[in-house]
NUGU-708075 format. One record per atom (N, C-alpha, C, O): atom name; residue number from 0; residue in three letters; x, y, z. Coordinates in nm, 2 decimals. Example, Ala and Ser with C-alpha at 12.3 -4.5 7.8 and 13.67 -1.06 7.14 Angstrom:
BEGIN
N:0:ALA:1.32:-0.57:0.78
CA:0:ALA:1.23:-0.45:0.78
C:0:ALA:1.32:-0.33:0.78
O:0:ALA:1.42:-0.33:0.85
N:1:SER:1.28:-0.22:0.71
CA:1:SER:1.37:-0.11:0.71
C:1:SER:1.29:0.00:0.79
O:1:SER:1.34:0.11:0.80
! end
This chain:
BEGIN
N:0:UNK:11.60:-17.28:-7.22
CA:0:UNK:11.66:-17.16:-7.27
C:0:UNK:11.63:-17.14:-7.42
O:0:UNK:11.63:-17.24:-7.49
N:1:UNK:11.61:-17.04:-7.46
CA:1:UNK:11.55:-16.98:-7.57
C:1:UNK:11.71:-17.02:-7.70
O:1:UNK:11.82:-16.96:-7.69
N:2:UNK:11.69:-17.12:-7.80
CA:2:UNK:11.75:-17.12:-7.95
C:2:UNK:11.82:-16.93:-7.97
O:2:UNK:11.75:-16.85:-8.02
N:3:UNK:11.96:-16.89:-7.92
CA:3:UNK:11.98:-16.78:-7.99
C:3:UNK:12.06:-16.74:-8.11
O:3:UNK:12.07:-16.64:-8.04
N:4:UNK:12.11:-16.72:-8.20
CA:4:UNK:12.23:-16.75:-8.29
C:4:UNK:12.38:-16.67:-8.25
O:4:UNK:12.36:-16.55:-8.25
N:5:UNK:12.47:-16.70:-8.23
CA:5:UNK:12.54:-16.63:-8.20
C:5:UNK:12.69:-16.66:-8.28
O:5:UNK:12.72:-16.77:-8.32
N:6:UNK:12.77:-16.54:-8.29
CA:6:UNK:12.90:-16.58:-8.38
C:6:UNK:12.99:-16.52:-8.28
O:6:UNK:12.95:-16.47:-8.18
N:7:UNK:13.12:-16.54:-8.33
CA:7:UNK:13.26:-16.55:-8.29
C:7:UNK:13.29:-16.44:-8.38
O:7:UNK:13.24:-16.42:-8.49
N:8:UNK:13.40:-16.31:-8.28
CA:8:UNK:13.47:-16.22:-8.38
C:8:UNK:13.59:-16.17:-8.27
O:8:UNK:13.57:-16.12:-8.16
N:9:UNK:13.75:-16.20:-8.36
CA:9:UNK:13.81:-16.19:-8.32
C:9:UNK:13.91:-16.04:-8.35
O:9:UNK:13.91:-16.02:-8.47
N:10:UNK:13.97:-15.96:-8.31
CA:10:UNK:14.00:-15.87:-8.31
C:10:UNK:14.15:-15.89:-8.39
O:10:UNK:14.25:-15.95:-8.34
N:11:UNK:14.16:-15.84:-8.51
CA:11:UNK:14.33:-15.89:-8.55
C:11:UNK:14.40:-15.75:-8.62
O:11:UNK:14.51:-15.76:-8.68
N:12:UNK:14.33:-15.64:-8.60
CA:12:UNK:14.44:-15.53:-8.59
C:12:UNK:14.40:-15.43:-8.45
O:12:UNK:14.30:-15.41:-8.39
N:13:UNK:14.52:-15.39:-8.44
CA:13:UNK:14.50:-15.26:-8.35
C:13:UNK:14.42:-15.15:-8.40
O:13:UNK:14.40:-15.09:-8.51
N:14:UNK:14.38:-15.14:-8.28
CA:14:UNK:14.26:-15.01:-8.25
C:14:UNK:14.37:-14.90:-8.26
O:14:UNK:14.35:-14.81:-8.35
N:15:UNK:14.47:-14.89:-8.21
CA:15:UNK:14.59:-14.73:-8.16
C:15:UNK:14.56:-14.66:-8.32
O:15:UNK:14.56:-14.74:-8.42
N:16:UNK:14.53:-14.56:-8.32
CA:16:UNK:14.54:-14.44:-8.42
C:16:UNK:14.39:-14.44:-8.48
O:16:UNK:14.36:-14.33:-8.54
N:17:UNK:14.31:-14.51:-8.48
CA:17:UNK:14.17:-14.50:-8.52
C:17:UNK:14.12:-14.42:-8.49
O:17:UNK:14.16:-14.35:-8.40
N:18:UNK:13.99:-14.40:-8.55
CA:18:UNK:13.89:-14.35:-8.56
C:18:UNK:13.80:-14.34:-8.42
O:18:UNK:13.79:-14.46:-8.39
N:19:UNK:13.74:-14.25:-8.32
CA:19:UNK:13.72:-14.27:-8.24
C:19:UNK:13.57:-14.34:-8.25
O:19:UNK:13.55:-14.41:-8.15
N:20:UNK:13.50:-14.33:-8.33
CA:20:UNK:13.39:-14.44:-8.36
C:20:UNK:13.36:-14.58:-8.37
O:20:UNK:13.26:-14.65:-8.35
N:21:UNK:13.50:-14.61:-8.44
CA:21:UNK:13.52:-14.73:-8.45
C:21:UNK:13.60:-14.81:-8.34
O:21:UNK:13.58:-14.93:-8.31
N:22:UNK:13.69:-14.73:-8.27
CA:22:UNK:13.75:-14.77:-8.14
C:22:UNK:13.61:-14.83:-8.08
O:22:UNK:13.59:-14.95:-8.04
N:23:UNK:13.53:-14.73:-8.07
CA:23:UNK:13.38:-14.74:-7.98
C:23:UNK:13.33:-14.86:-7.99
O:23:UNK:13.32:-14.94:-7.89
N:24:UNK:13.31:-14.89:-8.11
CA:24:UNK:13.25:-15.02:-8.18
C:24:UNK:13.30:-15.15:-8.14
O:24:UNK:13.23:-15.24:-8.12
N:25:UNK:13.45:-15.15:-8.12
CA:25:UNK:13.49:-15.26:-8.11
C:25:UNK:13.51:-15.25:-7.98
O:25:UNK:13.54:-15.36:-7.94
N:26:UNK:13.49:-15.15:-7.88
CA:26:UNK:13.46:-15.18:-7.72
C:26:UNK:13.34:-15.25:-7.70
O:26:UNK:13.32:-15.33:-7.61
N:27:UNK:13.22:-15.21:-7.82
CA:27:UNK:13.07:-15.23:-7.81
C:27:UNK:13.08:-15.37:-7.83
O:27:UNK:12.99:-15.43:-7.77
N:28:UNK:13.16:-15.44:-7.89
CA:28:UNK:13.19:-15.56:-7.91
C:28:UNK:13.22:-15.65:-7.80
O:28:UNK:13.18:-15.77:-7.78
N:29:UNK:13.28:-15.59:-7.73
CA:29:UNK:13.36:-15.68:-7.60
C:29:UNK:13.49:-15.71:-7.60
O:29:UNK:13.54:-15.79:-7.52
N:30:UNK:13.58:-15.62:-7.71
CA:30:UNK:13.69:-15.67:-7.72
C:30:UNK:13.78:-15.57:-7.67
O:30:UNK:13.76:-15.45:-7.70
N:31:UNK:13.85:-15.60:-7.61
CA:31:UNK:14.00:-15.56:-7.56
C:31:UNK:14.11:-15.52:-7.61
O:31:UNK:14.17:-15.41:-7.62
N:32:UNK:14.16:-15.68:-7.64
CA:32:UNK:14.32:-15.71:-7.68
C:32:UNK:14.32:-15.75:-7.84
O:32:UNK:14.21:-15.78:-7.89
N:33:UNK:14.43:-15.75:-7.90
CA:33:UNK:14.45:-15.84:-8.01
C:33:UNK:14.48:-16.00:-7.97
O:33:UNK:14.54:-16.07:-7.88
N:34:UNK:14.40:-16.00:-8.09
CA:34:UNK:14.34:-16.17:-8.13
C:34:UNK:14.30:-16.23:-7.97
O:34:UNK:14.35:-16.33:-7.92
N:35:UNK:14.23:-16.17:-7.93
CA:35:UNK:14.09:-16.21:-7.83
C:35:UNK:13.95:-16.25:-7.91
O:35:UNK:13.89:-16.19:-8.00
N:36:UNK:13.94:-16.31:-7.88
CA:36:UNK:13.78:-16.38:-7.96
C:36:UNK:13.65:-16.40:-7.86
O:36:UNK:13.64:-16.48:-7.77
N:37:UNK:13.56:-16.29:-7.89
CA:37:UNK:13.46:-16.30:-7.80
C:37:UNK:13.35:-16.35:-7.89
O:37:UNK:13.35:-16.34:-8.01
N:38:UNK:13.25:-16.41:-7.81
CA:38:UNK:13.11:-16.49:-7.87
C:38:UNK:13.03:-16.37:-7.86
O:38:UNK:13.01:-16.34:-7.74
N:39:UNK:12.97:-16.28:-7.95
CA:39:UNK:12.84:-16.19:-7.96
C:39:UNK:12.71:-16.26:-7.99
O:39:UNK:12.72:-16.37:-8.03
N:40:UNK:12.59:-16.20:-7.99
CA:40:UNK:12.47:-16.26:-8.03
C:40:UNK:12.44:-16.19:-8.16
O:40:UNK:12.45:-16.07:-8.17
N:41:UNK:12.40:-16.26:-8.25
CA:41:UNK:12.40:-16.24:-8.43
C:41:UNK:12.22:-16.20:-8.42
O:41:UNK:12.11:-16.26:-8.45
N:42:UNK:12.29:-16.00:-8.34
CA:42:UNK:12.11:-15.94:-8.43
C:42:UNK:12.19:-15.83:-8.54
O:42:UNK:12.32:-15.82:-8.56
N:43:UNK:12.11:-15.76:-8.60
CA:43:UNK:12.14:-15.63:-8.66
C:43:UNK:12.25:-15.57:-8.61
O:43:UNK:12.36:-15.55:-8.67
N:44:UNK:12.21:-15.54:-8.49
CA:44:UNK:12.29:-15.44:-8.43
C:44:UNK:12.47:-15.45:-8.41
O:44:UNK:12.56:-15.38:-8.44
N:45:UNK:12.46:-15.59:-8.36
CA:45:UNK:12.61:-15.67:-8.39
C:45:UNK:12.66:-15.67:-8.53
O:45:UNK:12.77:-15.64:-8.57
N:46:UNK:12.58:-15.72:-8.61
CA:46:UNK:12.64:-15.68:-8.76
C:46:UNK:12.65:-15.61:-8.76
O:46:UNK:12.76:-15.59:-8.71
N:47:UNK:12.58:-15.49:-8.78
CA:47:UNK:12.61:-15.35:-8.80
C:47:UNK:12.77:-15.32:-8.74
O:47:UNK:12.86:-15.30:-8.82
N:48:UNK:12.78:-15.33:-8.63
CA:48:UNK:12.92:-15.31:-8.54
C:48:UNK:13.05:-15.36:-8.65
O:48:UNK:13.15:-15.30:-8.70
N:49:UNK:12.98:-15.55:-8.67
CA:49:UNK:13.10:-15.57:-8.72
C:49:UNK:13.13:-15.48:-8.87
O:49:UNK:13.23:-15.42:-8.90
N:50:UNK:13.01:-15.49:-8.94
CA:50:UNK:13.06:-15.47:-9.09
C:50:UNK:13.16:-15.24:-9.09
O:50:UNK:13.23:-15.17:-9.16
N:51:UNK:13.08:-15.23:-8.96
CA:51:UNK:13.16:-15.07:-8.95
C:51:UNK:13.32:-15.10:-8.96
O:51:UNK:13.40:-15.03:-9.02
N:52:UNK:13.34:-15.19:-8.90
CA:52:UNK:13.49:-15.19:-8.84
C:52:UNK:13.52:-15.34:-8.88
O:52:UNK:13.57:-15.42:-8.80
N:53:UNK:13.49:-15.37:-9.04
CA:53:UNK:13.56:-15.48:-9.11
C:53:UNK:13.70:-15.54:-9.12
O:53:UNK:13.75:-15.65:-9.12
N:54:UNK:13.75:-15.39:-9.15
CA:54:UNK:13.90:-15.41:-9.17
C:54:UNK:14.00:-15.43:-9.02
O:54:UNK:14.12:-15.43:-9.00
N:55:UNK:13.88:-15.46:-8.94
CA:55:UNK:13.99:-15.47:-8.81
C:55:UNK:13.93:-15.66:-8.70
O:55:UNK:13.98:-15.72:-8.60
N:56:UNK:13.82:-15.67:-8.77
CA:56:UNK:13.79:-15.77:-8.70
C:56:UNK:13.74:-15.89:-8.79
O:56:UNK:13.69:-15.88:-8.90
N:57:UNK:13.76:-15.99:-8.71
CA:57:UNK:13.75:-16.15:-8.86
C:57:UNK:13.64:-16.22:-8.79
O:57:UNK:13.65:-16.24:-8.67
N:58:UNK:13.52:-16.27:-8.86
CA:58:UNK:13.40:-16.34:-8.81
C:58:UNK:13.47:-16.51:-8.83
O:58:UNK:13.48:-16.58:-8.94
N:59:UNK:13.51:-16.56:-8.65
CA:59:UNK:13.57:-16.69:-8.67
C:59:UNK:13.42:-16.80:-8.70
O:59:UNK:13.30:-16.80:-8.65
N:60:UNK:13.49:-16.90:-8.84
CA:60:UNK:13.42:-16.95:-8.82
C:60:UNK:13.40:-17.09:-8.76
O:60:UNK:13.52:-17.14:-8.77
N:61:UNK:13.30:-17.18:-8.70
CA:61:UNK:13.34:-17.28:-8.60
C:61:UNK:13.31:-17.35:-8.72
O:61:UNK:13.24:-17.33:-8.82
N:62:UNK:13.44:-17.54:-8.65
CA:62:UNK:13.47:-17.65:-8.76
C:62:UNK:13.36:-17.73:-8.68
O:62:UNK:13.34:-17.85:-8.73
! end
């Protein structure tokens, strides 16, 4: 299986009253619920996602 890099981003405010782009974003993500932590794969495109919708999601980092 192919070396991929992948991060952790967990969801720690509510979507309710947002922006409907950024709602988007964080569906594009995989996320659902508050403070659910899904594993994405670390291309552009996933950055892109997160840094749109910064103020609503935290890049966990592993110990």
């Amino acid at each position: 299986m192919a070396d991929k890099s992948t991060m952790k981003v967990k969801l720690v405010r509510s979507m309710h009253g947002r922006i409907k782009g950024h709602e988007e974003c964080v569906r594009g993500l995989g996320l659902r619920r508050m403070h659910q932590v899904v594993e994405v794969e670390d291309t552009p495109a996933t950055r892109g996602m997160v840094n749109k919708v910064y103020y609503m999601v935290q890049v966990v980092e592993e110990s």
